[in-house]
Jmol script that loads the backbone (N, CA, C; Angstrom):
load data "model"
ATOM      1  N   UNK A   1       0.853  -1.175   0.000  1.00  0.00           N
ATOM      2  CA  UNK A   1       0.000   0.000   0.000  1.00  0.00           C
ATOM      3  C   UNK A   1       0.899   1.239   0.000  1.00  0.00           C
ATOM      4  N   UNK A   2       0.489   2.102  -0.684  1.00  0.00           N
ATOM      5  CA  UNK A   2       1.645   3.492  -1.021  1.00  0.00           C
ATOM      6  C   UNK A   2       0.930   4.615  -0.513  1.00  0.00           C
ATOM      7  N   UNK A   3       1.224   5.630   0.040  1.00  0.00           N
ATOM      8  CA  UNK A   3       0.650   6.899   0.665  1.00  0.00           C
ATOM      9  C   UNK A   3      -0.458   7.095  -0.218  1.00  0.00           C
ATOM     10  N   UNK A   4      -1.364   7.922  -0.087  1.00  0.00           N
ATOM     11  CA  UNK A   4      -2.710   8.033  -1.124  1.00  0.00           C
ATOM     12  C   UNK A   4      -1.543   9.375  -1.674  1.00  0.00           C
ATOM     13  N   UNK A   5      -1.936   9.945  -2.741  1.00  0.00           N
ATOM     14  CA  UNK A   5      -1.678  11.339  -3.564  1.00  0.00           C
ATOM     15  C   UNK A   5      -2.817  12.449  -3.785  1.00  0.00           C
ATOM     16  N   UNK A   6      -2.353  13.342  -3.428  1.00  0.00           N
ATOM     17  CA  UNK A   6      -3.294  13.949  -3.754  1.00  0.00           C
ATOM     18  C   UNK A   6      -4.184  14.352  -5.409  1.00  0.00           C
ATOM     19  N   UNK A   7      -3.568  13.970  -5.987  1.00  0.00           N
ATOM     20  CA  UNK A   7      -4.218  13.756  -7.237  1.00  0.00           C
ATOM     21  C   UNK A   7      -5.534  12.662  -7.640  1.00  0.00           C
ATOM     22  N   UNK A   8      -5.805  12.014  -6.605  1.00  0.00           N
ATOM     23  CA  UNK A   8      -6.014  11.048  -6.700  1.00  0.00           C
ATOM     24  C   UNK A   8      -7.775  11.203  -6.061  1.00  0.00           C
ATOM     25  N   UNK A   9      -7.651  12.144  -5.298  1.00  0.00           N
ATOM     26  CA  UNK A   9      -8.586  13.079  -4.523  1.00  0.00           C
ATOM     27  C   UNK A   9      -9.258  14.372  -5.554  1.00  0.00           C
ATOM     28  N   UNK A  10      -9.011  14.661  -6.219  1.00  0.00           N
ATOM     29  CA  UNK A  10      -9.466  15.740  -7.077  1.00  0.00           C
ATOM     30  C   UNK A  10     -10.373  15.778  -7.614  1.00  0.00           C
ATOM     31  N   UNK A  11     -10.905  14.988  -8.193  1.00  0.00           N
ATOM     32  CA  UNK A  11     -11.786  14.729  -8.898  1.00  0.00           C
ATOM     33  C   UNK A  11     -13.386  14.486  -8.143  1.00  0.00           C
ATOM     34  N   UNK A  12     -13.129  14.579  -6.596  1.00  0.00           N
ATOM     35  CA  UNK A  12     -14.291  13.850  -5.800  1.00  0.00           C
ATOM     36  C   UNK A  12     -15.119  15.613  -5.833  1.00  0.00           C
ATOM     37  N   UNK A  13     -16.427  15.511  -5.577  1.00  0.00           N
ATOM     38  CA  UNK A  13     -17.600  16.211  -5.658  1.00  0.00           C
ATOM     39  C   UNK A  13     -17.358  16.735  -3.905  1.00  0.00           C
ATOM     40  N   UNK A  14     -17.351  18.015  -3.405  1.00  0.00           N
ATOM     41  CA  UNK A  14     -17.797  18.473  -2.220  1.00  0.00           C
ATOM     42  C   UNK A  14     -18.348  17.406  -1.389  1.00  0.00           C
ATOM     43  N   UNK A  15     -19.357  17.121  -1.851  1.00  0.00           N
ATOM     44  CA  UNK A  15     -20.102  16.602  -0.876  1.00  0.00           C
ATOM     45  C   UNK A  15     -19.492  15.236  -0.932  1.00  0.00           C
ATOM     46  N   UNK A  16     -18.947  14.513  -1.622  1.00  0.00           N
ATOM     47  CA  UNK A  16     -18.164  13.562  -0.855  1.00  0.00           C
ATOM     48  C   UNK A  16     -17.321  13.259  -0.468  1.00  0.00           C
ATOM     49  N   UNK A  17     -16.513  14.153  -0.645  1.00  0.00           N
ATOM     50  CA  UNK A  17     -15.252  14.971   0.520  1.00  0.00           C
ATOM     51  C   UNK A  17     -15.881  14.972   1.744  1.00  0.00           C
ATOM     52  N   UNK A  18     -17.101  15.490   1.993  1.00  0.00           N
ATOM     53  CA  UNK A  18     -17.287  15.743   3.252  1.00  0.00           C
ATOM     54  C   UNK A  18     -17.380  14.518   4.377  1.00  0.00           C
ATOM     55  N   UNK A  19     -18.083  13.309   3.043  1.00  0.00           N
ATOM     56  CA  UNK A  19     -18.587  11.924   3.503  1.00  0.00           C
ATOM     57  C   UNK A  19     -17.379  11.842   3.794  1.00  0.00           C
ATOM     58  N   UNK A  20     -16.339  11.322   3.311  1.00  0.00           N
ATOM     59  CA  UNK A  20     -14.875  10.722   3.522  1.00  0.00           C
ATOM     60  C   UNK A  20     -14.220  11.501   4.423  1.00  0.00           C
ATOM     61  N   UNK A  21     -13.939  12.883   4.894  1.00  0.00           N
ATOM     62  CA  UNK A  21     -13.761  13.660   6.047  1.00  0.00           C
ATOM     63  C   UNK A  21     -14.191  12.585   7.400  1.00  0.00           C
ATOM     64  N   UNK A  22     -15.545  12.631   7.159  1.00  0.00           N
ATOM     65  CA  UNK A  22     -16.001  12.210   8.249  1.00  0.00           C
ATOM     66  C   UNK A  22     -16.014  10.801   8.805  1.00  0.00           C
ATOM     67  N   UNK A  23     -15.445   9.842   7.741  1.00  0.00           N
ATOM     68  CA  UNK A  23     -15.492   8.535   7.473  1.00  0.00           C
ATOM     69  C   UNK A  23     -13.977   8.021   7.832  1.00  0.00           C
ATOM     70  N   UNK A  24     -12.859   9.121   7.367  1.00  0.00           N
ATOM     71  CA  UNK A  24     -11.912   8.956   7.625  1.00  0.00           C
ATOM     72  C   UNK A  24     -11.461   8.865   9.190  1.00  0.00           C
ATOM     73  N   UNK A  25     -11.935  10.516  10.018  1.00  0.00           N
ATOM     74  CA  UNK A  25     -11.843  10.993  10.868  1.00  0.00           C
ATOM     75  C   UNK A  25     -12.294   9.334  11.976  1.00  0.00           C
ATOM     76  N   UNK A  26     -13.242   8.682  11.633  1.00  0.00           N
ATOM     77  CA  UNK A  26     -13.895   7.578  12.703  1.00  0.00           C
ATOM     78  C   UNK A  26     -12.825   6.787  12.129  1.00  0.00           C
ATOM     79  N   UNK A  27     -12.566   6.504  11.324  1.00  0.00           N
ATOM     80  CA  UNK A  27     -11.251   4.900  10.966  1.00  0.00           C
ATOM     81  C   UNK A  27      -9.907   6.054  12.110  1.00  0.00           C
ATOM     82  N   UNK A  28      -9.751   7.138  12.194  1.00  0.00           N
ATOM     83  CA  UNK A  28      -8.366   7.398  12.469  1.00  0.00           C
ATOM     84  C   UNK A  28      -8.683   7.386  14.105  1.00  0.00           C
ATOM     85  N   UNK A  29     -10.044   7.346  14.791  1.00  0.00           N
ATOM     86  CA  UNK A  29     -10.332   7.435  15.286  1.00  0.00           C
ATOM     87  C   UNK A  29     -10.114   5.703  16.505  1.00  0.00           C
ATOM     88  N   UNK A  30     -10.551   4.962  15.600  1.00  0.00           N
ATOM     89  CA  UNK A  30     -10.645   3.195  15.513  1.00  0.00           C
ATOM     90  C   UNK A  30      -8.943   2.859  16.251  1.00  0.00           C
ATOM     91  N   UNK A  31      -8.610   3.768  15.302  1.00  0.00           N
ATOM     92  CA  UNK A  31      -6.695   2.886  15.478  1.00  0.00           C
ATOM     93  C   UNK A  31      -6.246   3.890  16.641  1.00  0.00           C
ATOM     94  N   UNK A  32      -6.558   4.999  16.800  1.00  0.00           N
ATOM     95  CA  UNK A  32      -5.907   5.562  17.803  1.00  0.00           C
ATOM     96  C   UNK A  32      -6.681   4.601  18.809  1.00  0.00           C
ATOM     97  N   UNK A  33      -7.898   4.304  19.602  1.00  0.00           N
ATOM     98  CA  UNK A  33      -8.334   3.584  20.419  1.00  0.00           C
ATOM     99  C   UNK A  33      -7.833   2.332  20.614  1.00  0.00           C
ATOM    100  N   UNK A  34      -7.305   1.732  19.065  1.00  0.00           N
ATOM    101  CA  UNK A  34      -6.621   0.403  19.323  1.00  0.00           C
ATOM    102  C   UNK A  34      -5.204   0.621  19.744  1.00  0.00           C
ATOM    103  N   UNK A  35      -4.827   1.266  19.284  1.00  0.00           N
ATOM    104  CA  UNK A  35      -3.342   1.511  19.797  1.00  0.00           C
ATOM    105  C   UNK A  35      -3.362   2.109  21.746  1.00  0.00           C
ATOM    106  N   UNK A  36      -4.400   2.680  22.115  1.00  0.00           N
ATOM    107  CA  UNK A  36      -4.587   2.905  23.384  1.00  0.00           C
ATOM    108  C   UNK A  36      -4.734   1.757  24.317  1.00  0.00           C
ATOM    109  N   UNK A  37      -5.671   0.764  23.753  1.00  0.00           N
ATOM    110  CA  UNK A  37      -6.048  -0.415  24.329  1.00  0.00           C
ATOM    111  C   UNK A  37      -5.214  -1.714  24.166  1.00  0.00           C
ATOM    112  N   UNK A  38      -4.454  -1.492  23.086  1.00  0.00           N
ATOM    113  CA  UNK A  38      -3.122  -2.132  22.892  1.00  0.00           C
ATOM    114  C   UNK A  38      -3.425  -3.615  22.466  1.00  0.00           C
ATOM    115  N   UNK A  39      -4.429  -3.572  20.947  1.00  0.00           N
ATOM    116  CA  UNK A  39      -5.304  -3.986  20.411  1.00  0.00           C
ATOM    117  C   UNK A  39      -4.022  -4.057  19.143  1.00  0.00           C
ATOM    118  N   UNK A  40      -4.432  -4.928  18.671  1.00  0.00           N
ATOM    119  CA  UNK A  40      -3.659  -5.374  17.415  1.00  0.00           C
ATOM    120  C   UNK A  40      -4.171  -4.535  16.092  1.00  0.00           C
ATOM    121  N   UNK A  41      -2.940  -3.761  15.631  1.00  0.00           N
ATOM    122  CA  UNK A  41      -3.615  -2.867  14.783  1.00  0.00           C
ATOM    123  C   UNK A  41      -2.296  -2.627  13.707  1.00  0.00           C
ATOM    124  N   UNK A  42      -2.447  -2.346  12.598  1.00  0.00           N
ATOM    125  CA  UNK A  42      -1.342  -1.816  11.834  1.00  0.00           C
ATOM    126  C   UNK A  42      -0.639  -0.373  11.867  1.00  0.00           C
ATOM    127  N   UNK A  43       0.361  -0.165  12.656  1.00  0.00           N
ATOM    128  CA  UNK A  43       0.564   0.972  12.834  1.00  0.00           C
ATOM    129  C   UNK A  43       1.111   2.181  11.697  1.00  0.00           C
ATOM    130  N   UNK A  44       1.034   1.943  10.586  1.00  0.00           N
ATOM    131  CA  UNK A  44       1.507   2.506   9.674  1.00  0.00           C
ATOM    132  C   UNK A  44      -0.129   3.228   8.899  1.00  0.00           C
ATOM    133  N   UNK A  45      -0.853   2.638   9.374  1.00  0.00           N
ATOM    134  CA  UNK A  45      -2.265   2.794   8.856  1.00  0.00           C
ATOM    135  C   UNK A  45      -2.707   4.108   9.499  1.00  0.00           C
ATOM    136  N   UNK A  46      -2.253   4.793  10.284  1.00  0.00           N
ATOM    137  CA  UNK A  46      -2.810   5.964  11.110  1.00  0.00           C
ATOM    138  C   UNK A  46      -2.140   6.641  10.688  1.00  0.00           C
ATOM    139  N   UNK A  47      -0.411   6.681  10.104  1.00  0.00           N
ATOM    140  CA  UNK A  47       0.257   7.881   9.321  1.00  0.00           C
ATOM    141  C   UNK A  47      -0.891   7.974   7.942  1.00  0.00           C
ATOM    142  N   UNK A  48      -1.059   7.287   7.301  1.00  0.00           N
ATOM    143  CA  UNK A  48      -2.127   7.318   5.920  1.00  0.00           C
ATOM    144  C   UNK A  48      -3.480   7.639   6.689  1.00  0.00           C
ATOM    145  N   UNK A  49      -3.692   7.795   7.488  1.00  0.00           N
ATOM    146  CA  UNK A  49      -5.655   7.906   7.800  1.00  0.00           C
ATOM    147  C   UNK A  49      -5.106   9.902   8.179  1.00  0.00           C
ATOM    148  N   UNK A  50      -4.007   9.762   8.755  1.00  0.00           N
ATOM    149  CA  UNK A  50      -3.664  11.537   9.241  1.00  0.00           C
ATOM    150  C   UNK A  50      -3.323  12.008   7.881  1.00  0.00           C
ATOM    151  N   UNK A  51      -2.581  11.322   6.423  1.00  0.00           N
ATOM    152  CA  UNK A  51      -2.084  11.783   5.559  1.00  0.00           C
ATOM    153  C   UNK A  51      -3.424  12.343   4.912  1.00  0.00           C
ATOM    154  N   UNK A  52      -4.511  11.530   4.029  1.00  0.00           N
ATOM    155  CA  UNK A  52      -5.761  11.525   3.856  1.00  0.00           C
ATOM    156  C   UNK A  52      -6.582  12.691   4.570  1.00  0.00           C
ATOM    157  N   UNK A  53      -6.542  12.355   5.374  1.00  0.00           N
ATOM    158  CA  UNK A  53      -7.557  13.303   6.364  1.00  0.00           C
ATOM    159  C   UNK A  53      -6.929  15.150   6.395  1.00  0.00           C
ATOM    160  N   UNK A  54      -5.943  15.287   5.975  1.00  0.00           N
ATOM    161  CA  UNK A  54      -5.124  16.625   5.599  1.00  0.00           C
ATOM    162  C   UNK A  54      -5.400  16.510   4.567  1.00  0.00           C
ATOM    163  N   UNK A  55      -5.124  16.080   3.559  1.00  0.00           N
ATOM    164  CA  UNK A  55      -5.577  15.997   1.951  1.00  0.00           C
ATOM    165  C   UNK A  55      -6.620  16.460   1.829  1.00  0.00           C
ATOM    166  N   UNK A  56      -7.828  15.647   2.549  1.00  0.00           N
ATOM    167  CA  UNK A  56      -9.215  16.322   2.088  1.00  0.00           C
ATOM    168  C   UNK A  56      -9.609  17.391   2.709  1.00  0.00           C
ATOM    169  N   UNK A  57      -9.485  18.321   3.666  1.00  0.00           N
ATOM    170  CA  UNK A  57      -9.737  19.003   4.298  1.00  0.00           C
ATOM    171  C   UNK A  57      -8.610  20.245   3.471  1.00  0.00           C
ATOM    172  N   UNK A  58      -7.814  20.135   2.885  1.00  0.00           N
ATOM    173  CA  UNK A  58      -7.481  20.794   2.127  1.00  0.00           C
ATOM    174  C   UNK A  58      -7.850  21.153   0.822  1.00  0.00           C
ATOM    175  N   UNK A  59      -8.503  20.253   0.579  1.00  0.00           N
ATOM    176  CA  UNK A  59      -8.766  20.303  -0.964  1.00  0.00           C
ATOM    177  C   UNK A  59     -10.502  21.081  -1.026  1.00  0.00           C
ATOM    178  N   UNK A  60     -11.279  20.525   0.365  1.00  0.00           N
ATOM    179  CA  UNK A  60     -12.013  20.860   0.560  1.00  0.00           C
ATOM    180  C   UNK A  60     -12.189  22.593   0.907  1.00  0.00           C
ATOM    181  N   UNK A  61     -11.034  22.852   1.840  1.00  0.00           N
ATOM    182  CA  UNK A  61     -10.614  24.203   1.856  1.00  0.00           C
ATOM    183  C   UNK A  61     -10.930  25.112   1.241  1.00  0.00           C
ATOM    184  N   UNK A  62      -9.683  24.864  -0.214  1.00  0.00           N
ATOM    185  CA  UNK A  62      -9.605  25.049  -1.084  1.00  0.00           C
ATOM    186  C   UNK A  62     -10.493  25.540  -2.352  1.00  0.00           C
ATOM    187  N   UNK A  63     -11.514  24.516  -2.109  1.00  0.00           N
ATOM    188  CA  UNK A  63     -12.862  24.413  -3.268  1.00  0.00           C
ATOM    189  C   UNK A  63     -14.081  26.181  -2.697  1.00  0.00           C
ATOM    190  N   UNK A  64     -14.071  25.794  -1.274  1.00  0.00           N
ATOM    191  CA  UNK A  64     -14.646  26.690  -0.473  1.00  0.00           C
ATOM    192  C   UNK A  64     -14.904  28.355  -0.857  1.00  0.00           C
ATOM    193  N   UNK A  65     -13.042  28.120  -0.596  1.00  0.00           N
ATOM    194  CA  UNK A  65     -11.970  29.690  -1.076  1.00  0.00           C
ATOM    195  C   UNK A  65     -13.075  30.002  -2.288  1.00  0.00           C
ATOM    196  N   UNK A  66     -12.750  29.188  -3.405  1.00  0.00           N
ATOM    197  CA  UNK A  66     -12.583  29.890  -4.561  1.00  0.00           C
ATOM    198  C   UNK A  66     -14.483  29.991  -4.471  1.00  0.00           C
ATOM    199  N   UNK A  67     -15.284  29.111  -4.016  1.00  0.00           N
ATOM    200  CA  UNK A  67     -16.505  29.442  -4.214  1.00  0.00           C
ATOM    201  C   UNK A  67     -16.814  31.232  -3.252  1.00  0.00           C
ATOM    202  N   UNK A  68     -16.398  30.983  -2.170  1.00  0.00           N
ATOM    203  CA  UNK A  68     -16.542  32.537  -1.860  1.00  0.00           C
ATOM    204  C   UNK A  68     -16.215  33.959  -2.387  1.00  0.00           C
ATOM    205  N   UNK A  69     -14.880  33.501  -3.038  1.00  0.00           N
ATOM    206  CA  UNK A  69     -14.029  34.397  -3.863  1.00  0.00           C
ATOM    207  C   UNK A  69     -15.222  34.747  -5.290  1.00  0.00           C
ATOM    208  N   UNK A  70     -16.093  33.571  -5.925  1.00  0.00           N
ATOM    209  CA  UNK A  70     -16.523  34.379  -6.747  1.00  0.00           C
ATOM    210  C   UNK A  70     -17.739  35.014  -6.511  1.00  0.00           C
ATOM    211  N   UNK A  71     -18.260  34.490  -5.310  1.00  0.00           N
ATOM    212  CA  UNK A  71     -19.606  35.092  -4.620  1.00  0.00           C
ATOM    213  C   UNK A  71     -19.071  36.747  -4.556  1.00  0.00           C
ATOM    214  N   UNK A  72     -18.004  37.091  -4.257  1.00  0.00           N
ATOM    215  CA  UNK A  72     -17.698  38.462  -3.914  1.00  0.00           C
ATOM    216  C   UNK A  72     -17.577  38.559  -5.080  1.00  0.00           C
ATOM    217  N   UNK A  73     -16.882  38.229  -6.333  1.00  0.00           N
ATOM    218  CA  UNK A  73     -16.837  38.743  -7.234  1.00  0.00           C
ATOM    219  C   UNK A  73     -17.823  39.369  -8.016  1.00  0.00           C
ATOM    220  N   UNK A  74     -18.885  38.791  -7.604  1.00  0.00           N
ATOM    221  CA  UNK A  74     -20.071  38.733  -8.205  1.00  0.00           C
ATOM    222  C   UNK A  74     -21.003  39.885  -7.468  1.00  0.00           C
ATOM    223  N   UNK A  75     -20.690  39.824  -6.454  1.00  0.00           N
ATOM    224  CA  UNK A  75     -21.519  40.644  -6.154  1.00  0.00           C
ATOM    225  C   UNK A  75     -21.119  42.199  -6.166  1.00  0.00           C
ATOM    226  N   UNK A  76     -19.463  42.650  -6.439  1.00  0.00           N
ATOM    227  CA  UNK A  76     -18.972  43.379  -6.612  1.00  0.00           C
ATOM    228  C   UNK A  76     -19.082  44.086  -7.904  1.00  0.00           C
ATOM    229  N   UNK A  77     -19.400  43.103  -9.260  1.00  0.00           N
ATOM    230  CA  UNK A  77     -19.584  43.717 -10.290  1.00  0.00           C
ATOM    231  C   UNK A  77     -20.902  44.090  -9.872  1.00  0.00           C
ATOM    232  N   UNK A  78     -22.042  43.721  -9.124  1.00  0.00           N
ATOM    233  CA  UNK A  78     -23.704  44.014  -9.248  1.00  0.00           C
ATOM    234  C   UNK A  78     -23.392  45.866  -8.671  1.00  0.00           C
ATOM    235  N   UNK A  79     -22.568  45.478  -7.717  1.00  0.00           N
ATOM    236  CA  UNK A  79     -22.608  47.015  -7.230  1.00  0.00           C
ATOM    237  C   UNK A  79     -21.925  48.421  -8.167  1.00  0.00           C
ATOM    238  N   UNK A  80     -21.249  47.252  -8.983  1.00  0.00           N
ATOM    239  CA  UNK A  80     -20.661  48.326 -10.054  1.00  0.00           C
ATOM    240  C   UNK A  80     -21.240  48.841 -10.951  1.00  0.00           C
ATOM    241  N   UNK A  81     -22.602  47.980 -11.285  1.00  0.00           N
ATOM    242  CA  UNK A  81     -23.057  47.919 -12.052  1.00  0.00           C
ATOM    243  C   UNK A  81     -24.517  49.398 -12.241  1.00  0.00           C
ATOM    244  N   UNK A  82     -25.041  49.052 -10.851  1.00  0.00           N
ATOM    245  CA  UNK A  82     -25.581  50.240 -10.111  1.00  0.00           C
ATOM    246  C   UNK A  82     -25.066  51.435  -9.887  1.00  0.00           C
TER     247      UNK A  82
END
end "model"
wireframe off; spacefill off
backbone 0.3
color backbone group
C-alpha cells in the first residue's frame, strides 16, 4: 500500500469529501483507540488515515476559497453595475 496522492482526490464532488472527512476521521479514530487499548492494529495505517484526512480538508478548503471568492466577485460587479 503506497501513501494516497493527492491527485487522486481531485476529482471527488464536495459533498463527498465531506462523507470521507467524516469517514476517515472515525477509521483514524478506531486505530488511535486500538493503539490505546493495545489492540492489534497496523501501525503505519494511522500515518495514511492523518495523511488523507489533511488531503481532504485541504482540498475541501480550497474548493470553499474559490466558491466565496466568486460570490464576492459577483456581487462586486452588481454594485458596479448600479
Amino acid at each position: 500500500m503506497t501513501l494516497p496522492t493527492f491527485n487522486d482526490i481531485k476529482g471527488i464532488s464536495n459533498n463527498e469529501i465531506s462523507k470521507k472527512i467524516i469517514q476517515t476521521e472515525k477509521e483514524l479514530f478506531n486505530l488511535r483507540f486500538k493503539k490505546a487499548t493495545r489492540q492489534v492494529f497496523k501501525p503505519h495505517e494511522i500515518k495514511y488515515r492523518k495523511r488523507e484526512l489533511a488531503q481532504l480538508k485541504t482540498l475541501l478548503t480550497i474548493r470553499l476559497n474559490q466558491i466565496e471568492k466568486n460570490k464576492s466577485n459577483f456581487l462586486l460587479q452588481v454594485i458596479k453595475e448600479k
